[in-house]
C-alpha positions as CSV (number, residue, x, y, z in Angstrom):
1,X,54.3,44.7,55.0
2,X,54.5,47.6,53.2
3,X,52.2,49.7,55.6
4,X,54.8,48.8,58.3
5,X,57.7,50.1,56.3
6,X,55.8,53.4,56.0
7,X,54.8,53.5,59.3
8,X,59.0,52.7,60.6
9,X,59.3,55.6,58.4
10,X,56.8,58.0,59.3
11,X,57.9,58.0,62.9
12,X,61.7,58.8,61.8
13,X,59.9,61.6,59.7
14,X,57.6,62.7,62.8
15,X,60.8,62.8,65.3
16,X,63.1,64.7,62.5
17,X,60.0,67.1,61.9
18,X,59.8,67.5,66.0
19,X,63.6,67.9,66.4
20,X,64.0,70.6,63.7
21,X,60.9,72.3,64.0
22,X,60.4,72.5,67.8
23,X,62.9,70.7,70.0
24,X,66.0,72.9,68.2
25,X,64.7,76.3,68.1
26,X,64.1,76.3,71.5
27,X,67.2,74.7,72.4
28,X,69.1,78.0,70.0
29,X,66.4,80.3,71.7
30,X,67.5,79.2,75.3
31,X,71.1,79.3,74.0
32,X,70.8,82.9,72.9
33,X,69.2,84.2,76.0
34,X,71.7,82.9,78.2
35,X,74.6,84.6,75.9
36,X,72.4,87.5,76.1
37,X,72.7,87.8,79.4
38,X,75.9,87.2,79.7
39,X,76.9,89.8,77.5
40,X,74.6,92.0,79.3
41,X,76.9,91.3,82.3
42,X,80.2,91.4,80.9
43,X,78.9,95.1,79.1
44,X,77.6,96.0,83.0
45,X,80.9,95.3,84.1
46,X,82.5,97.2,81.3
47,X,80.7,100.0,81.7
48,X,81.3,100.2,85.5
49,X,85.0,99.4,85.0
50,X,85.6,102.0,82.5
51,X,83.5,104.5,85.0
52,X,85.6,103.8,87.9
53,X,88.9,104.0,85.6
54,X,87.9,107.3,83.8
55,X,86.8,109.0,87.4
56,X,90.8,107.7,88.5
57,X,92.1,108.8,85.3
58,X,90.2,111.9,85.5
59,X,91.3,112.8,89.2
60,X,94.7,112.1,88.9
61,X,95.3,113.6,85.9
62,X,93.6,116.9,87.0
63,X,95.7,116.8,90.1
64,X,98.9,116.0,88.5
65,X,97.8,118.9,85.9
66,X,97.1,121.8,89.1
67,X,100.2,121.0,90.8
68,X,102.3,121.7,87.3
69,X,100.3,124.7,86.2
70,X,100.9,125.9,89.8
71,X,104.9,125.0,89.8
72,X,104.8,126.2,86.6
73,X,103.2,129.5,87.0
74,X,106.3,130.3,90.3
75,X,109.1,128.9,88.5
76,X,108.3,131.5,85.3
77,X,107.9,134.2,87.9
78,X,111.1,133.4,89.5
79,X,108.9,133.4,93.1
80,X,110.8,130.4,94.4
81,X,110.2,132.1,98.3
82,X,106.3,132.0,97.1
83,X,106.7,128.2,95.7
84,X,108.3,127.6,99.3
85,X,105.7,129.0,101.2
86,X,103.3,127.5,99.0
87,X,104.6,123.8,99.5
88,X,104.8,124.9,103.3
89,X,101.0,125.7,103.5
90,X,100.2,122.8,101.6
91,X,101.8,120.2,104.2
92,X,100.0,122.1,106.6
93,X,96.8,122.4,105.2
94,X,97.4,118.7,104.4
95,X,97.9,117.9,108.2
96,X,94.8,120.0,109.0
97,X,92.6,118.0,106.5
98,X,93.7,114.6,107.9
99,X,92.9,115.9,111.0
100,X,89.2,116.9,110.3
101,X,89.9,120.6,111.0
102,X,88.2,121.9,107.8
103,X,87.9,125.6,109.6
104,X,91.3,126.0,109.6
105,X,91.7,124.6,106.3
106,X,89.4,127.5,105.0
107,X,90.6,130.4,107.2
108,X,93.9,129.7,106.3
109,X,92.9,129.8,101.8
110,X,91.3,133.0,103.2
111,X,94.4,133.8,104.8
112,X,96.9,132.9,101.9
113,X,94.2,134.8,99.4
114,X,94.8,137.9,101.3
115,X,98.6,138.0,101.7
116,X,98.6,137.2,97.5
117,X,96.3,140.3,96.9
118,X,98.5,142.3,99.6
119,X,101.6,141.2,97.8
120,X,100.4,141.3,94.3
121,X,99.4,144.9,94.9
122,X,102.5,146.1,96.6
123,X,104.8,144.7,93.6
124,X,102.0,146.4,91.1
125,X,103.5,149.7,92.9
């Protein structure tokens, strides 16, 4: 009788002892990897998020910052006749560019480069 009470409890024993010292650390192991990977995810997706945003950011913001530095710069001047003709060439280098004409597009910066110097050394004199 009492080697079958110690044998009851040397199975509860051996199945506590197998639970906590090799069915659960597993079980947490597998656990961890999969949170592991899931935070490598989420962090992928982060990082591509916050690529795509700060390209956007960076864009627009340059952009938005060449347009006021160029307003800017003809308003102090008082060249409102240059800001017009430079808002007229930009609609039409615009309409060249969504055409595909690039050529034209560069002859005419080549084109508006010269008149500046032409200008900008006349008004020297």
């Amino acid at each position: 009788m009492a080697q079958a009470a110690t044998g009851g409890a040397s199975w509860r024993e051996e199945l506590r002892t197998a639970l906590t010292d090799y069915i659960l650390p597993m079980v947490i192991a597998v656990g961890l990897m999969f949170f592991g990977i899931g935070m490598m995810v989420v962090t992928s997706l982060l990082l591509i998020v916050g690529a795509v945003v700060g390209v956007a950011l960076g864009l627009i913001v340059g952009i938005i910052g060449g347009l006021a530095l160029t307003f800017s710069m003809a308003v102090v001047r008082l060249a409102f006749t240059n800001l017009l003709f430079g808002l007229i060439t930009m609609a039409l280098a615009g309409i060249y560019l969504f055409r595909g004409q690039i050529m034209f597009v560069i002859l005419g910066a080549i084109t508006g480069l010269l008149i500046g110097w032409v200008v900008r050394s006349w008004s020297d004199i």
